[in-house]
C-alpha positions in Angstrom: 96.5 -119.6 117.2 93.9 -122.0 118.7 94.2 -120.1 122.0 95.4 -120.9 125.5 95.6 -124.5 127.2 96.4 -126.5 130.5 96.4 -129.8 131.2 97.6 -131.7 134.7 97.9 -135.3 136.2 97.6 -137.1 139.2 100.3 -140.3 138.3 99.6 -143.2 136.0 99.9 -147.0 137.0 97.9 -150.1 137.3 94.8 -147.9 139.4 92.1 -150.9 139.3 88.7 -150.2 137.7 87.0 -150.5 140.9 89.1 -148.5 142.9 86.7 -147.4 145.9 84.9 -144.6 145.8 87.0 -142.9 148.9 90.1 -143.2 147.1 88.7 -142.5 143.7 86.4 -138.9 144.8 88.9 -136.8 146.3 91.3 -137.3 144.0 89.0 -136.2 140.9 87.9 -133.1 143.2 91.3 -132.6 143.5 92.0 -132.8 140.0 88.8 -130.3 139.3 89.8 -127.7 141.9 93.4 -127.7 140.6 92.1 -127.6 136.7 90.1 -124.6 138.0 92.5 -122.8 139.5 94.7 -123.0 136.3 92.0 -121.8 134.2 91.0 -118.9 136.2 95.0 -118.2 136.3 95.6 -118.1 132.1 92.1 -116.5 131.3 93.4 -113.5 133.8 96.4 -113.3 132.0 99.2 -114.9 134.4 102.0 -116.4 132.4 102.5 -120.2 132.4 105.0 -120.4 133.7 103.2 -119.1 137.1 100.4 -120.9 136.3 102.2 -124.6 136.1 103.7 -123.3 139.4 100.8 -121.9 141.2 98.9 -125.5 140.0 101.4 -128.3 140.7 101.6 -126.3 144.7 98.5 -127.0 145.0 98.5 -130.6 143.9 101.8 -131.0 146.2 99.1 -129.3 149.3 96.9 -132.4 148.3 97.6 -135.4 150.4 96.3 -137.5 147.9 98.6 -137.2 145.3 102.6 -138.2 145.6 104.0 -134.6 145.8 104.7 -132.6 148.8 102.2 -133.3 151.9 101.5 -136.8 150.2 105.2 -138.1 149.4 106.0 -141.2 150.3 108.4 -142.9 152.6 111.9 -144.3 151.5 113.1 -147.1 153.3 114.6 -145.6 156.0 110.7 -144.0 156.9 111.9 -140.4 155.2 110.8 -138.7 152.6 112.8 -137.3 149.8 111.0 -135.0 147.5 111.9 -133.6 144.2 110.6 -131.5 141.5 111.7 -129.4 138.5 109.8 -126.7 136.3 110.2 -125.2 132.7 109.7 -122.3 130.7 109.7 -123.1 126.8 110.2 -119.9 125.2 113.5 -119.2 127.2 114.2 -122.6 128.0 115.3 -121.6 131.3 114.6 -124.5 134.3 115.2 -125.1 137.5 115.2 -129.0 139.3 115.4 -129.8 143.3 115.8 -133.5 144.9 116.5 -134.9 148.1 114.3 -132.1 149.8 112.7 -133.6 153.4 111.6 -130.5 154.7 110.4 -128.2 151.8 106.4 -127.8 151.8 106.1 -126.8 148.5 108.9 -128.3 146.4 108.4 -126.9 143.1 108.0 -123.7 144.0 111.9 -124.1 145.2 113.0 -125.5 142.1 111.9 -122.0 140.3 114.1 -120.4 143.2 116.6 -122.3 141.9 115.7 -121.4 138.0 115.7 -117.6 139.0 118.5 -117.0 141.8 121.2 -119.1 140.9 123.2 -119.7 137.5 122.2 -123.2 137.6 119.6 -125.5 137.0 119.5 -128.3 140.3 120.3 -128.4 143.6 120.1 -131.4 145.6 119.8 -132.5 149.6 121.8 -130.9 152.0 122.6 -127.7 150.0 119.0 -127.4 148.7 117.7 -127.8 151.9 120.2 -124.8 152.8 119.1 -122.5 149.8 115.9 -123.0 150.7 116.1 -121.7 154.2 118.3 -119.0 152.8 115.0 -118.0 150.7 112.8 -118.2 153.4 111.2 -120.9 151.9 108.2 -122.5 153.8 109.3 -125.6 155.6 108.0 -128.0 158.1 108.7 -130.7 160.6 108.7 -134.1 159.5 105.1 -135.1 160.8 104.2 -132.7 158.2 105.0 -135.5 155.4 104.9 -138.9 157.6 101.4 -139.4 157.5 99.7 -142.9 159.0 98.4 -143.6 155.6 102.1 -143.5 153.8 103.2 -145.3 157.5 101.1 -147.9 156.3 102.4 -148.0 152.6 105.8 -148.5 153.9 104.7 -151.6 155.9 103.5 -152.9 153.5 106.0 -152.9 150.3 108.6 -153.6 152.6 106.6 -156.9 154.2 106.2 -157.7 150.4 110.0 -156.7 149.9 109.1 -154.3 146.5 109.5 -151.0 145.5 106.0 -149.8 145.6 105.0 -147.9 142.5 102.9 -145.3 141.6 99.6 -147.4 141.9 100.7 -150.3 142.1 97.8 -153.1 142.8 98.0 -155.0 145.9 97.8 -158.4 146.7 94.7 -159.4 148.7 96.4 -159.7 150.9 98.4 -156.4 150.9 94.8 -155.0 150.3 93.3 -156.8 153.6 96.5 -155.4 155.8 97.1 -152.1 154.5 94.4 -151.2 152.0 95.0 -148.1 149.8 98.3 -148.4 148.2 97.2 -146.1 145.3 99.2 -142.5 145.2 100.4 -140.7 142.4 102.9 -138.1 141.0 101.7 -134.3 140.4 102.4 -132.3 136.9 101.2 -129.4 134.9 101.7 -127.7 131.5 100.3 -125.0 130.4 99.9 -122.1 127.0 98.8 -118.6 126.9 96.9 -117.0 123.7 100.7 -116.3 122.8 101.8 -119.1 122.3 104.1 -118.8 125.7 104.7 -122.3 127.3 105.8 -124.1 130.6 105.9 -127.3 132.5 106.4 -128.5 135.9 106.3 -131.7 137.5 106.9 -133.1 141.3 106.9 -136.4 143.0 107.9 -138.3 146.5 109.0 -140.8 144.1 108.7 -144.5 145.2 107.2 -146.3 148.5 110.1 -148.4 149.9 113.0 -146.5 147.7 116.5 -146.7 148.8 117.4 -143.0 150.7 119.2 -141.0 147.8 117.5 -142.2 144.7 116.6 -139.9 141.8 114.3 -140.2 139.5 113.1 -138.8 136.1 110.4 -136.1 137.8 113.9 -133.4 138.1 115.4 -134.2 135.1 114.9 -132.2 132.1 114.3 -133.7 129.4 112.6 -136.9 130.9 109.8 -136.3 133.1 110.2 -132.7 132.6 110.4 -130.1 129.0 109.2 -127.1 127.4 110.6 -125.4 124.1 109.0 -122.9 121.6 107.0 -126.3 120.5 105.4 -127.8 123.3 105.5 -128.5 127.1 105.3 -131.9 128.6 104.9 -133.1 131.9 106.0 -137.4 132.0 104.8 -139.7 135.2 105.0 -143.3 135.5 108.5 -145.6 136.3 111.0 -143.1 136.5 113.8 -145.8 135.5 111.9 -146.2 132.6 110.7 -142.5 131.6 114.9 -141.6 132.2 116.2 -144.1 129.5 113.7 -143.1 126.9 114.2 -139.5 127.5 109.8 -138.9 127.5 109.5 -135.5 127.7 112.2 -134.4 125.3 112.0 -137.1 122.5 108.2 -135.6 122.5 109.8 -132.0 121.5 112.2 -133.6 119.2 109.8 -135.7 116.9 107.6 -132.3 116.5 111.4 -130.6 115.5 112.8 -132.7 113.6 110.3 -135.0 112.6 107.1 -132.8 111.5 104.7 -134.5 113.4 102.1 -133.0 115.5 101.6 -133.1 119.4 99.2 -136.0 119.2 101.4 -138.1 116.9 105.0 -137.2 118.5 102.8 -138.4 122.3 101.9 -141.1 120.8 105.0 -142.5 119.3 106.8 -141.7 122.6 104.3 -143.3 124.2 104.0 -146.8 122.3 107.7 -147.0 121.3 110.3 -145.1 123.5 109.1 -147.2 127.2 107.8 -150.1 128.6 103.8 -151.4 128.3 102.7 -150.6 131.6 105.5 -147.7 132.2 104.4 -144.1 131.4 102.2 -141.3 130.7 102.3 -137.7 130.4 100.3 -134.2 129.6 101.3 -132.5 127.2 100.5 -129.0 125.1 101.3 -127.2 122.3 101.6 -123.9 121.2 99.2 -123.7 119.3 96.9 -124.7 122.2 97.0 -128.6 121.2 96.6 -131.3 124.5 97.1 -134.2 124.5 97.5 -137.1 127.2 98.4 -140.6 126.6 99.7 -143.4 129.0 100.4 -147.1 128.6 99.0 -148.2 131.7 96.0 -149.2 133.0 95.2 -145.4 133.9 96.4 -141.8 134.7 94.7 -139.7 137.0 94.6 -136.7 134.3 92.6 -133.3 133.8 92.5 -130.6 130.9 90.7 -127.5 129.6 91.2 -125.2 126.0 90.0 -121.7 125.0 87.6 -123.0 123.3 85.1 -124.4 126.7 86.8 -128.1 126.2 87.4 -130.2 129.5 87.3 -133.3 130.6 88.6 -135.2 133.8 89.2 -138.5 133.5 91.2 -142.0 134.9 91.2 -144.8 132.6 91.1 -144.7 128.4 87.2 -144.5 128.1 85.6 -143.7 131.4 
């Protein structure tokens, strides 16, 4: 056993090399205070399952990031928030969408993993179960920020589906300016071996009102086994029809290869250039995190004292 592991992302997409420095900074301290808090959580002993949790609510508490405070709008100027979570030695997972109200949306979806007999609730009836739980909610102003205001405005002046970072036009750029926001994800291993994974998203700027994406489906962005956990972000269309997160498992089952090389292959050969990335670990405290596009907002940390934050291939 190498020992435990974590790694987390902030979304992948076309984020330009010379992003500003005010959109760039607070997302990498975001990223460092989050990769923090996960270490501190696995070197005091708390499972990963809690720790993928206890990270990915803080990432959603970051309005930075396209999770919880930060989703974005659909086109009816709501947001519609989903999330799902994953623990590999049981397999047991729970998956929430449609939620408008929720603060912390993953931390539902484990609700849903641990008091019900099945895996995803949507909409209306999540939104009930929720306040059934006593789960933290909060009005709508909560969520509709100026800044995502703005973003709507703008991929609907355009007529697109905004992505996560997406590069604007100039001219989108001169109106609106920072179009850049990302979806949130964590995996994570104990010294046991003991994996989970959890992902969460406001899913697209400008998205018709009821679509779902891959972020609550498990198996796509989404999956822990006894192998590995992996956590997928990047066109959700995309990560669904190659089944990311699961075909990542499956070439380490079935085909012998390791973390790095089953990532990899996913990664080159199962999406789009330009589609995906994910984080992924193994349990035997492997990480690795490859994307196709021009960046991912990523972060890990091993037993061992590795870490490393980073945003394109080589920076």
């Amino acid at each position: 056993m190498v020992g435990w592991a974590i790694a987390l992302h902030g979304g992948a997409g076309a984020i330009p090399i010379d992003i500003q420095d005010e959109r760039r900074i607070p997302r990498e301290t975001a990223l460092r205070h989050c990769l923090d808090l996960g270490v501190s959580a696995l070197k005091s002993g708390k499972p990963p399952l809690d720790v993928v949790e206890l990270v990915v609510r803080e990432l959603e508490n970051q309005p930075d990031f396209n999770a919880g405070k930060g989703s974005v709008l659909t086109t009816q100027g709501t947001v519609e928030m989903e999330a799902s979570i994953m623990d590999g030695k049981t397999k047991r997972c729970g998956a929430v969408s449609g939620l408008t109200t929720v603060v912390n949306p993953i931390s539902l979806a484990r609700l849903v993993m641990e008091k019900t007999p099945h895996i995803y609730l949507a909409f209306h009836a999540a939104e009930a179960f929720a306040r059934a739980h006593g789960v933290e909610t909060a009005e709508s102003s909560h969520f509709i920020t100026p800044e995502n205001i703005a973003r709507l405005q703008q991929a609907k002046e355009f007529n697109r589906v905004q992505l996560d970072y997406t590069i604007p036009t100039p001219k989108e750029s001169q109106n609106y300016g920072d179009s850049q926001v990302g979806t949130v994800g964590c995996v994570a291993v104990d010294s046991a071996g003991n994996l989970a994974s959890a992902t969460s998203t406001g899913g697209y700027v400008n998205k018709m009102v009821g679509r779902i994406g891959d972020t609550p489906l498990i198996g796509a962005g989404t999956y822990a086994n006894h192998l590995c956990a992996v956590s997928a972000t990047g066109i959700g269309e995309d990560i669904i029809r190659g089944t990311v997160a699961r075909d990542v498992a499956a070439l380490m089952e079935y085909k012998g290869l390791s973390l790095t090389e089953a990532a990899a292959y996913v990664i080159d050969q199962s999406v789009p250039r330009g589609s995906c990335g994910l984080v992924a670990v193994s349990a035997n405290g492997e990480v690795t995190m490859p994307f196709n596009t021009i960046g991912m907002f990523r972060a890990c940390a091993t037993e061992d004292g590795y870490s490393e934050i980073r945003i394109w291939p080589n920076n």
